[in-house]
N, C-alpha and C positions, 0 to 999 in steps of 0.2 A: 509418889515422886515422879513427874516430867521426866522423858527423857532426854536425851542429849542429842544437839543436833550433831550431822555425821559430817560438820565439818564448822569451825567457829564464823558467824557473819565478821566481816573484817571493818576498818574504821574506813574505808573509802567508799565503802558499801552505805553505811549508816551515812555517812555526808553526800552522799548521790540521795538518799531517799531524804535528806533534810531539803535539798536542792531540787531534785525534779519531782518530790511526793509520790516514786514509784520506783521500784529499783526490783529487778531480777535475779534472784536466788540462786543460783546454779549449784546441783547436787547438793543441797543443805539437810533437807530430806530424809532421814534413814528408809531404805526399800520397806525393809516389812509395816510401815506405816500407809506403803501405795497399796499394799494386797487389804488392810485394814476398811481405807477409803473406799477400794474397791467395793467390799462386803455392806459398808453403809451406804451406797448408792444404790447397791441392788436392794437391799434394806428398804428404803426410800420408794425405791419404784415399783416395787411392791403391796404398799402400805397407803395409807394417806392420814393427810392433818388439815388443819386448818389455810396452812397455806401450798398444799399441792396445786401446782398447774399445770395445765399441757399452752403454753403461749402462744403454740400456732393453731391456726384452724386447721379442720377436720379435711380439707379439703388443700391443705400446704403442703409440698412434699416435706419427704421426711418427719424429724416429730422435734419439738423445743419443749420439754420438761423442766420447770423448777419446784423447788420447795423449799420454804425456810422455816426452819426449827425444828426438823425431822430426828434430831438428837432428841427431842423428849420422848421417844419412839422407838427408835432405833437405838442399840446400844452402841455397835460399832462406830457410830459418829459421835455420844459422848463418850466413849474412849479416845479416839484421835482428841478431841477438844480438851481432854481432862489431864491427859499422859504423853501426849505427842510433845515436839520441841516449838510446838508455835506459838504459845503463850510466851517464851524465852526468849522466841525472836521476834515479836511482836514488842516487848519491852526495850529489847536491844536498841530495836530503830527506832522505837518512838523515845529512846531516854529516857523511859519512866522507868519509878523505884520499883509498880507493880505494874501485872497484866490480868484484865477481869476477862471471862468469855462472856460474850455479849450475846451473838448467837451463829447459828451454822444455817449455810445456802447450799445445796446441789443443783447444779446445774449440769442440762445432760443433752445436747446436739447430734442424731442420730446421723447416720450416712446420709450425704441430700437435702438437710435441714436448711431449705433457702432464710429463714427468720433471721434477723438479727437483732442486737439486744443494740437498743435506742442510747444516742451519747447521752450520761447523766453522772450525777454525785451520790453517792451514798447516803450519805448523812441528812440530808432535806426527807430521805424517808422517812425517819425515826426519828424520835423523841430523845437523840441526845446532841451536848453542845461540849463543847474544846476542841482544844487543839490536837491531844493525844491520844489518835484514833486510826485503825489502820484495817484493813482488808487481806488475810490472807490468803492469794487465790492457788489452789494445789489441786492440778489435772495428773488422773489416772495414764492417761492415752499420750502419746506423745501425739503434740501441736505444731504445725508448722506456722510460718507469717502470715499466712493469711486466714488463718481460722485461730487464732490466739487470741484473749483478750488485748485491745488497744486503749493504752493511759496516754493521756495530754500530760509532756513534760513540764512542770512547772504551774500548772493550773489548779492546784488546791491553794496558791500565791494569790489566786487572782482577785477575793476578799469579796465573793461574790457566791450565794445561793442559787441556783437553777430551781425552776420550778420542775418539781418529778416529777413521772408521765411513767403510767402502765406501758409494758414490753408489747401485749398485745392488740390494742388500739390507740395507743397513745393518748389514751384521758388522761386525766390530771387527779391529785388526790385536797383538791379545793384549799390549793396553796398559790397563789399568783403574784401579779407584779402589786399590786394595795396593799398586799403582807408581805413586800420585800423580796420575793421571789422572781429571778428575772426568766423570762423566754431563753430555753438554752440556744447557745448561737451554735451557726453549721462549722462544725469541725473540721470537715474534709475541704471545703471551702477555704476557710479562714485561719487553720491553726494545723494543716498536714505536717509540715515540717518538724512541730514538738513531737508529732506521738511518734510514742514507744511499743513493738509491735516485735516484741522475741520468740524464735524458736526455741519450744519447751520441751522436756524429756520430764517422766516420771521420777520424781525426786526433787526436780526443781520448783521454786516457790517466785511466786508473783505478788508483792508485796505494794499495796496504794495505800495513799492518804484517803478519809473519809471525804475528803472535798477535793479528790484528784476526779477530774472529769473520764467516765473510760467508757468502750459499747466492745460490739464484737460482731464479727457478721456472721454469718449461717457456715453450714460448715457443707463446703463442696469436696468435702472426702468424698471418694468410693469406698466402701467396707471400713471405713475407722470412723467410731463414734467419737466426738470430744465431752468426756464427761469430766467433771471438776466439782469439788467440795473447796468452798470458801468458806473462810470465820471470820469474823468480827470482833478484834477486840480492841478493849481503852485501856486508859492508862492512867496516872493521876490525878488530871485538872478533869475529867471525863465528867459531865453531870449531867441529870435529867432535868428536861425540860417540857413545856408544850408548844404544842406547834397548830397552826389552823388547820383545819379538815381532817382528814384520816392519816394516821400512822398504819407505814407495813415495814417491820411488823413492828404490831402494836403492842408495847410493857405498861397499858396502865394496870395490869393486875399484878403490878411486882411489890404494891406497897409504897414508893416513895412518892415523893413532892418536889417540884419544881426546885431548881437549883443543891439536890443533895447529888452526892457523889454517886455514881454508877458500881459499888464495890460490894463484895461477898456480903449476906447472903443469897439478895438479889440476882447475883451474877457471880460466878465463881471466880473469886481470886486463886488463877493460877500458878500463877509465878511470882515471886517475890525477890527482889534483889536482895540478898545480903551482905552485910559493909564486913 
């Protein structure tokens, strides 16, 4: 059984994240789920899978670490994904009846990490399509504004795919504008005044649409690292699709076919709303 968040999402909350497709959690969290995350990052940084990375070069200060789907691996991180209250608030906001776990990211910014993670959308990586799809991002470390991740208010509205681009040289995963993927536009340029860019505490959650545009810059801490465990999860209308070129990460070993629903067994139906 899920646990319970440590304080109910409220309905003004759920109508900012229907409106700007990101909305900040404050204390939602129960603490012993932060010492959890914690043990499954060190878990993580430890270990490797198919998709560990270090995103900065050898020669970058600092260090930019990612890895996604380190829960097959690590337990501590499918416990948080399996028992924690984010599958619950994952349904909350998206209004669906359930919440499936899609998959888990750690993300880890040591002191000095000049790298920043490139403006883009979630969902042009992966092989799924709806509406009812959401990112939960949950930092161990307390984050100030300027080393926080940054969502574009209102930009999963925009009825537009970016083309994805790797974090550490900016290739592309042979998706472009002929496949209906456009050139992402400059953000800080063009669209400064939407983004959303909050100071975080352990506990608090960061909550985007799969088609909310977000990046992050490197982290000019002295001595505090920004380390964060993000999930992934759908919701109802959520189904599997194909897409040109490469998927990261990639579910065609899950068994389904184009247009079926993204739901247990493939993916753990967490949460279920009951009438």
């Amino acid at each position: 059984m899920p646990d319970a968040p440590a304080r109910t999402v409220t309905g003004d909350e759920v109508a900012q994240f229907d409106t700007d497709g990101v909305v900040c959690l404050k204390g939602v969290l129960p603490q012993h789920w932060v010492a959890v995350l914690e043990q499954g990052i060190a878990g993580a940084m430890a270990s490797a899978g198919r998709y560990t990375r270090r995103q900065s070069d050898g020669d970058d200060p600092g260090l930019f670490f990612s890895d996604y789907g380190a829960s097959a691996r690590v337990p501590a991180l499918m416990d948080y994904a399996l028992h924690s209250p984010v599958g619950e608030i994952a349904a909350t906001l998206l209004r669906s009846n359930r919440s499936n776990f899609l998959y888990d990211a750690v993300w880890v910014k040591e002191p000095g990490t000049a790298k920043p993670s490139a403006w883009h959308q979630d969902q042009p990586y992966y092989a799924v399509d709806g509406r009812q799809i959401c990112i939960v991002w949950a930092p161990v470390d307390p984050v100030p504004e300027d080393v926080v991740l940054r969502c574009v208010r209102g930009s999963h509205r925009w009825g537009k795919a970016f083309k994805p681009l790797r974090f550490k040289d900016l290739g592309d995963y042979g998706r472009n504008g002929t496949d209906g993927y456009a050139e992402p536009p400059d953000i800080d340029r063009d669209h400064a005044d939407a983004i959303l860019a909050p100071a975080m505490e352990p506990g608090d959650l960061l909550v985007f649409h799969g088609m909310c545009m977000h990046g992050a810059p490197g982290n000019s801490q002295a001595g505090r690292s920004r380390r964060v465990v993000s999930t992934t999860w759908v919701g109802d209308d959520a189904v599997y699709i194909e897409r040109p070129g490469e998927m990261e990460p990639d579910f065609s070993d899950r068994g389904l076919k184009p247009g079926e629903p993204l739901d247990a067994p493939a993916f753990p139906r967490v949460y279920e709303r009951t009438l």
